[in-house]
N, C-alpha and C positions, 0 to 999 in steps of 0.2 A: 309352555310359551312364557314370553317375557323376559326382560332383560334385567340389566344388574340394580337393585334395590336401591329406591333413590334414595338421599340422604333424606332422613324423617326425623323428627324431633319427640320419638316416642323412644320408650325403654327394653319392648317387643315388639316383635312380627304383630302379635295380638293387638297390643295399645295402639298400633299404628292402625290396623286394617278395621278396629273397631271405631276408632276417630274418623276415618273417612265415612264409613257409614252414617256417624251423624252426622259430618259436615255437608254431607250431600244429600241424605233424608232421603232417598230411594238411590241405589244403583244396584247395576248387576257385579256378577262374578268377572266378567272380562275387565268393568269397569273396576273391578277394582285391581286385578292386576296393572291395567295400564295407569293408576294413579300414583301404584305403588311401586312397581319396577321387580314386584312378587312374582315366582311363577306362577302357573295355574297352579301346578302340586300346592304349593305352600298356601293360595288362597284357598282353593277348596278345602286341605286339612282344618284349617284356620277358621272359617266360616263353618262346616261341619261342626268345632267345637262351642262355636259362639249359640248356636241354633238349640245344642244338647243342653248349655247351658242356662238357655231360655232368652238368651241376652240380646237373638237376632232373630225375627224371623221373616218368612216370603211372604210375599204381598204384590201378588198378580204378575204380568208381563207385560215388556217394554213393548212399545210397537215395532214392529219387525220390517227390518229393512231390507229383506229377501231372503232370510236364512228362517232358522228357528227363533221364536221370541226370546229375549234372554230375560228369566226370572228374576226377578227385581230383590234386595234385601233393602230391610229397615230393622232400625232397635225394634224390641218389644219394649215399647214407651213403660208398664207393667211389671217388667220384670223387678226394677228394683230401684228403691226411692232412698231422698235423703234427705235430712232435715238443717235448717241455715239458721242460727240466731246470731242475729242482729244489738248488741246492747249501746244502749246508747242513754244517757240522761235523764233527757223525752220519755223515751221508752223503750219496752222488749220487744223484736218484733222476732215472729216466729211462721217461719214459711216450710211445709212439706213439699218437696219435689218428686214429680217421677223421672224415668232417666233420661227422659229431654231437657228436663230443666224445665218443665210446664209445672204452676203450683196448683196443687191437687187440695190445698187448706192452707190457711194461714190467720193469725191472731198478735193483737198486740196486747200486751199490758203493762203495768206500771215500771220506770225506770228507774234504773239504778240512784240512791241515795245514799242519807248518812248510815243506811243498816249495816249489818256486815256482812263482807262479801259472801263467808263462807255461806249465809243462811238464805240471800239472794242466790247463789249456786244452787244449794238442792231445790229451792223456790223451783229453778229455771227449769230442773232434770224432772222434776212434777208435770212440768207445762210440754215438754217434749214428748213426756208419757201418756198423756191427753192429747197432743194434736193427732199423735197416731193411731192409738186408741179410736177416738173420733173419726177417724177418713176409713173405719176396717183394715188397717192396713195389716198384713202380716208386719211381726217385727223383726223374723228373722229374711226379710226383704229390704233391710234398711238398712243402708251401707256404713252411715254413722250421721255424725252431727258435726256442722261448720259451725264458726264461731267468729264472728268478727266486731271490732271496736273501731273508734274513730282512730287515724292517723297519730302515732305516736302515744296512744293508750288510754286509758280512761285518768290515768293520775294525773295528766294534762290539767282538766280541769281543777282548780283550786279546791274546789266543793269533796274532790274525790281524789285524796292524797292517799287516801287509805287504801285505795287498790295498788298500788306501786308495786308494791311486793308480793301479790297474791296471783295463785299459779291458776289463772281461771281454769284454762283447757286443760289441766290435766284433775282438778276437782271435780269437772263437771262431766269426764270422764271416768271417772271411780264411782259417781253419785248416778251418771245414767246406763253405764255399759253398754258403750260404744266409742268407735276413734273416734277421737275429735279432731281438726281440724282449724287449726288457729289463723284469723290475717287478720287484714284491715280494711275499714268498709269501701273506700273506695276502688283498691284494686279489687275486693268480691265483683262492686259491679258491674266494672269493665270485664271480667270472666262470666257473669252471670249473661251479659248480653252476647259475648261470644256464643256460649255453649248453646244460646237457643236459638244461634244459627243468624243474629242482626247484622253480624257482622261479617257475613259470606266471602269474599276474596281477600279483604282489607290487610294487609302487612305490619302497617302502623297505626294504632289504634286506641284510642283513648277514652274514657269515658269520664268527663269532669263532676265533681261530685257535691253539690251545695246544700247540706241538711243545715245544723247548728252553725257549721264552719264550713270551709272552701278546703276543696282536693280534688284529686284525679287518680284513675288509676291507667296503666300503660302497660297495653301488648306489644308483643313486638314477635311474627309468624305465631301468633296463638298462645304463644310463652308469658305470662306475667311478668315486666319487669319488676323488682324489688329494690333495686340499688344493696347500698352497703348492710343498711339497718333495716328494711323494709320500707322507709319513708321514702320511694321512689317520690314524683307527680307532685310535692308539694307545694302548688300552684298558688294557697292559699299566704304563702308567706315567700313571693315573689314583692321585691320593693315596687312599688308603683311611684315613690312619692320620696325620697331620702330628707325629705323635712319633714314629713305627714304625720300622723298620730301613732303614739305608740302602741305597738304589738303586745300581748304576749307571751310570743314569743321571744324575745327581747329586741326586736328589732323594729325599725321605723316605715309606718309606710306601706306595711304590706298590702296585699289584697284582701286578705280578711279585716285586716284595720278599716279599710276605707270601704269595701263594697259586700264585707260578708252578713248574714241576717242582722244579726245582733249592732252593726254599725248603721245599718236603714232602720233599725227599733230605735238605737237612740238619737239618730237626727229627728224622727217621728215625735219621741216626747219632748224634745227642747221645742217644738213646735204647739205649745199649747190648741192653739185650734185644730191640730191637726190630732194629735194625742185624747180632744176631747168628738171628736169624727170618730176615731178607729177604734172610741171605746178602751182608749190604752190609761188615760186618770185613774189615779190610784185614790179611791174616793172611799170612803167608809172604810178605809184597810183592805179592802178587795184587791187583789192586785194578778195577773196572767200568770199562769203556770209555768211557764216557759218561753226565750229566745224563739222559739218553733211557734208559738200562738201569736204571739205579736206578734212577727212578720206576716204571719196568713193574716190578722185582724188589718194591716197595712194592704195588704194585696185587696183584698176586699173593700177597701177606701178607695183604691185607685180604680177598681172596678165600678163602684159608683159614682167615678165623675171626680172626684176629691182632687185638684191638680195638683198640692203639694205631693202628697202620696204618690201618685203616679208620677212626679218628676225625681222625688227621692229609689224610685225602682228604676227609673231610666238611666240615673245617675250612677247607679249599682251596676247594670248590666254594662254600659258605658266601659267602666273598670274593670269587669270582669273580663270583656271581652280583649281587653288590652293583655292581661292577662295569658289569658285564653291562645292571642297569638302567639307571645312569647314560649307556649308548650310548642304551638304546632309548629313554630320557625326549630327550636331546638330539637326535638323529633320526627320532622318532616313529615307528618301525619296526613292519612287517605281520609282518616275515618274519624268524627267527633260524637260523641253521644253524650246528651245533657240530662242529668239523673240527681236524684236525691229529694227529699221531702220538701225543699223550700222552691228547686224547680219546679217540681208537678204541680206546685200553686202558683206558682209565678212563671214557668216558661215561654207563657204568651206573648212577654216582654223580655227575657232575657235572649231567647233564640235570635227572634230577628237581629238584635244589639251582635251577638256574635258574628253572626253569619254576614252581616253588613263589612265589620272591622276583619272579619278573613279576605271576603272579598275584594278589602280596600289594599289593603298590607301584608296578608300574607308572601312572605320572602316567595315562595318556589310557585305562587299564584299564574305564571306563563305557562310551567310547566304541567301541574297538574293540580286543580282545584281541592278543598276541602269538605268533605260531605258534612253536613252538620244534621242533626237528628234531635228529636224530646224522645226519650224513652218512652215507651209503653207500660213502664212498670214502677214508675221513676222515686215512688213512694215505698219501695216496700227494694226495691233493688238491691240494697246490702245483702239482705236476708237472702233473699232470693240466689245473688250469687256463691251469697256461705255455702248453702246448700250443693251448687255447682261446682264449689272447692274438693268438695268431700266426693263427687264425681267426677272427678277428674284425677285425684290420688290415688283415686282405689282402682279407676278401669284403665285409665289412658296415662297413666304417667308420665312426664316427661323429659326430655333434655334439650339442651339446647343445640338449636340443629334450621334444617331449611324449614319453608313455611309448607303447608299443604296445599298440593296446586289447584286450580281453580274450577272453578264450572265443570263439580264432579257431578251433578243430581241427573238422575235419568228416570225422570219423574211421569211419564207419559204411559203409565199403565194402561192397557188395555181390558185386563180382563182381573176378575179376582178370585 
């Protein structure tokens, strides 16, 4: 049975009919021919090898609509993990995944600085050899290791011209033995939230990304956009302002200029009383470790009533959110997901600011609404999706092609 094989956006019969299975988290064998346009033959071969492989296995029966119950597949979440580092400034963050994309371990430590890289690389392939290590994990279960940096690379920053020319993913592949896996943090966590299923029918899809700096990453049927260079979603150097403060990136105005961390830290200190509230006075030579601490010592001002504080985060998310539309009007986006280290401390205030200024402006608003969400992971989400990078090259590979259709889960087990 079954008819001709729809257009799928994978590289096999296998990366296809393996992707459905986790986009649907249980269905059966029929259900997957009818998702896939596969025959029975080609599914049962197909599932038979995924099952040998350990990669799928049964898990009870659907309820039965008057025939035989049909025996339900799911990944073996078990069978095989992968590990996501996240580097960033702030720090290393390091997440193990199983093959849902659920973190089974994860640790941070100190960020990147003036050392050098090479010796911060085998540093990192130490700490990858430990997280695993530590979870018991087998290591010949470990698919590889993702790797992902902020937007446009760590030489961005001033502090860190010395990475410019250093080939992180293929060092830290010779130092750990395993692929690597190379992006950038905000598309990982637009993928990370895909693969663990948040983003269920969605087409157009976005996840915006606020740690040290402002980004996005952008699916589009489940496919990462990248554009030319990989700086797809670069939401963060959208003009807001064409007289506003300077970038640097060399331009005026941007959103990171006006509403990124580091712009609500220094309106915060020009504000003596507000700077001596958040604890941000640079008194005896003491001074915050980071862009990332200030704004949380801010957010926590505004949490205790402090109104400047809380008017400089309203003022932030205000701009972000203008922002924000300009994605979803350009992408014509279903689905928004708010993630990164400086949302999970502050999306109490930035969520509503967006979802207000969709509501108000979004262009295709008659047509069909914009979902807007806080990540459940929203701090650790790079990592998390490196790791989902390296899952997805290895099992599911893809092309570009149609989206996966919808409302595959046949979830109503009856029996185990």
């Amino acid at each position: 049975m079954g008819g001709p094989a729809r257009a799928i956006p994978h590289t096999t019969s296998r990366a296809a009919v393996l992707d459905v299975i986790r986009a649907a988290g249980t269905i059966s064998r029929v259900g997957l021919v009818e998702a896939t346009g596969f025959t029975g033959a080609t599914i049962s071969t197909v599932v038979r090898k995924l099952i040998d492989d350990g990669l799928v296995r049964e898990t009870g029966r659907a309820e039965s609509t008057g025939g035989k119950p049909r025996v339900l597949l799911q990944l073996n979440q078990e069978s095989r993990y992968a590990v996501g580092v996240h580097i960033d400034p702030v720090g290393i963050t390091y997440a193990l995944t199983d093959l849902t994309g659920a973190v089974v371990s994860r640790l941070t430590r100190a960020g990147v600085g003036p050392e050098d890289p090479a010796e911060i690389t085998v540093r990192m392939s130490r700490q990858v050899d430990a997280l695993v290590a530590g979870a018991g994990i087998d290591r010949g279960r470990v698919l590889g290791v993702g790797i992902v940096t902020p937007t446009g690379g760590l030489h961005r920053q001033p502090a860190l011209r010395h990475w410019a020319d250093f080939p992180v993913a293929d060092e830290l592949g010779d130092a750990v033995g395993l692929p690597v896996v190379p992006g950038n943090d905000a598309t990982a966590a637009a993928l990370g939230e895909y693969w663990s299923g948040v983003v269920n029918g969605s087409s157009i899809f976005a996840a915006v990304y606020m740690g040290t700096g402002v980004g996005a990453g952008v699916l589009v049927n489940g496919i990462p956009y990248h554009g030319a260079s990989g700086n797809a979603g670069e939401i963060g150097h959208v003009c807001l302002d064409v007289d506003g403060p300077p970038c640097w990136c060399g331009g005026r105005g941007c959103t990171e200029a006006i509403a990124g961390p580091a712009a609500v830290v220094a309106a915060a200190r020009a504000d003596e009383a507000l700077a001596r509230g958040a604890d941000l006075a640079r008194e005896g030579g003491r001074t915050w470790p980071s862009v990332a601490a200030e704004f949380t010592a801010v957010v926590r001002a505004a949490r205790r009533g402090e109104p400047t504080a809380r008017a400089l985060l309203e003022r932030s998310a205000r701009h972000l959110a203008v922002a924000v539309r300009t994605l979803a009007n350009v992408m014509d986006l279903d689905l928004l997901v708010l993630t990164g280290s400086s949302l999970a401390v502050a999306g109490s205030v930035y969520l509503p600011a967006i979802r207000r200024e969709l509501d108000r402006a979004f262009f295709a608003r008659a047509t069909h609404p914009v979902e807007v969400r806080l990540s459940t992971s929203a701090s650790t989400a790079p990592a998390i999706g490196a790791a989902t990078m390296v899952l997805q090259s290895q099992l599911v590979p893809l092309r570009p092609g149609s989206r996966l259709p919808g409302n595959l889960s046949e979830s109503e087990a009856v029996q185990g």
